[in-house]
C-alpha positions as CSV (number, residue, x, y, z in Angstrom):
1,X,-84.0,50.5,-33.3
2,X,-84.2,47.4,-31.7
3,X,-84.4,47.0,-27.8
4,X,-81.4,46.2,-25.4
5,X,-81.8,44.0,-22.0
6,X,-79.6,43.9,-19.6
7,X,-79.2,41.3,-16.9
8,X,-76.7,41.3,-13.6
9,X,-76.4,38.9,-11.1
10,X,-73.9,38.1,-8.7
11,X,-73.5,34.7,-6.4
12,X,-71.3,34.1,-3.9
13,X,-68.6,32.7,-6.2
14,X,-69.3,35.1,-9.7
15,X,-71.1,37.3,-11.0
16,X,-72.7,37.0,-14.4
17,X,-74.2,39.2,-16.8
18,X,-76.2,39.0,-19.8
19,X,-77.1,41.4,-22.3
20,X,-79.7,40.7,-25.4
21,X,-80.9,42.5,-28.1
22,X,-83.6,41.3,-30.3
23,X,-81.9,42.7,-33.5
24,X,-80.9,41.1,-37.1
25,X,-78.4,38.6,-35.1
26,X,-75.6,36.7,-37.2
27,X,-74.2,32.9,-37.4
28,X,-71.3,33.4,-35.3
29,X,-69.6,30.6,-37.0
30,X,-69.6,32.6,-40.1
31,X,-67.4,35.3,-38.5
32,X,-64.2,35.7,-40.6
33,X,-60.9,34.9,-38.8
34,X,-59.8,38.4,-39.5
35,X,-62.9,40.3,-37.8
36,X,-61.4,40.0,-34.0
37,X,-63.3,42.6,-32.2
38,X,-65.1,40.2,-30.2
39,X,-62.5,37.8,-29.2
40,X,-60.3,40.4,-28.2
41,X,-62.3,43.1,-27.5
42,X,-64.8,40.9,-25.1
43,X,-63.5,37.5,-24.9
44,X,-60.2,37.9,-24.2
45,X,-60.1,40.3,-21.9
46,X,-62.8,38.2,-19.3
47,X,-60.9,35.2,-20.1
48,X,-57.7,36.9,-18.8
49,X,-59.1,37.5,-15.7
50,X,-60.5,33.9,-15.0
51,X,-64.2,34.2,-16.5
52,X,-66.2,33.4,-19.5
53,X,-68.2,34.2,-22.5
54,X,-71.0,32.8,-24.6
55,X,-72.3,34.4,-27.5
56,X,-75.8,33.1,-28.6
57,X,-76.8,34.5,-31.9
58,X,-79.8,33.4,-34.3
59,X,-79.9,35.4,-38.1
60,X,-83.0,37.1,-37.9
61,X,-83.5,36.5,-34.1
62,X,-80.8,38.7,-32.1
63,X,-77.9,38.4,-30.0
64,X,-77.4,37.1,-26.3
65,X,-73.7,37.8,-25.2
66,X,-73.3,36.2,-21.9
67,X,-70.1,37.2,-19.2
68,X,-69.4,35.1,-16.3
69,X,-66.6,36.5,-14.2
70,X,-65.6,34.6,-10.9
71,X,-65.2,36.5,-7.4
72,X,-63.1,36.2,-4.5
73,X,-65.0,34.1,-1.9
74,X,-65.5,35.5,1.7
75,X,-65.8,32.6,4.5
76,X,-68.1,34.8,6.2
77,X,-70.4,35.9,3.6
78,X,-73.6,34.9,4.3
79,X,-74.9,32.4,1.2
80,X,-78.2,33.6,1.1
81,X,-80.2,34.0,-2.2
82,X,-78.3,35.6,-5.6
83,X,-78.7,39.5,-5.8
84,X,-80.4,40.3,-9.3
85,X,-80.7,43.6,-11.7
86,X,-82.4,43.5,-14.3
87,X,-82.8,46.1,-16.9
88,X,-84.6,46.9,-20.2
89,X,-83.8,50.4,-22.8
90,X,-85.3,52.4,-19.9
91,X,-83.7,51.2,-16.8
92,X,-80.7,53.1,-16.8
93,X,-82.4,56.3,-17.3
């Protein structure tokens, strides 16, 4: 089994979060037309709701999918520095 991290941030104006596994990866522009599952599973459904996705993927070198979702901004928020999570196959436990 290959291992899973997770990243989280969120800014002022989005939050973002990437997740990467270091597993047999693919050539995403190999991925038949037919096989949807990530553009509508992932990608369409953030890209509904005013965000993105990026999916980094190296055959033989793993996967990096990459969300970007924008948030409401408050006037008042303070703009101080980005809250971060970071995780690895043990943080959620």
């Amino acid at each position: 089994m290959s291992s899973i991290d997770l990243y989280a941030e969120t800014e002022r104006d989005q939050v973002s979060i990437f997740v990467r596994d270091r597993g047999v990866g693919f050539d995403p522009d190999s991925v038949p037309e037919d096989r949807q599952g990530l553009a509508k599973s992932i990608r369409a459904r953030v890209e509904r709701r005013g965000g993105r996705v990026e999916v980094r993927s190296t055959p033989g070198k793993g996967t990096e999918v990459r969300i970007h979702m924008p948030r409401p901004v408050d006037p008042a928020a303070d703009d101080s520095a980005p809250e971060e999570v970071a995780g690895g196959p043990d943080a959620m436990s």
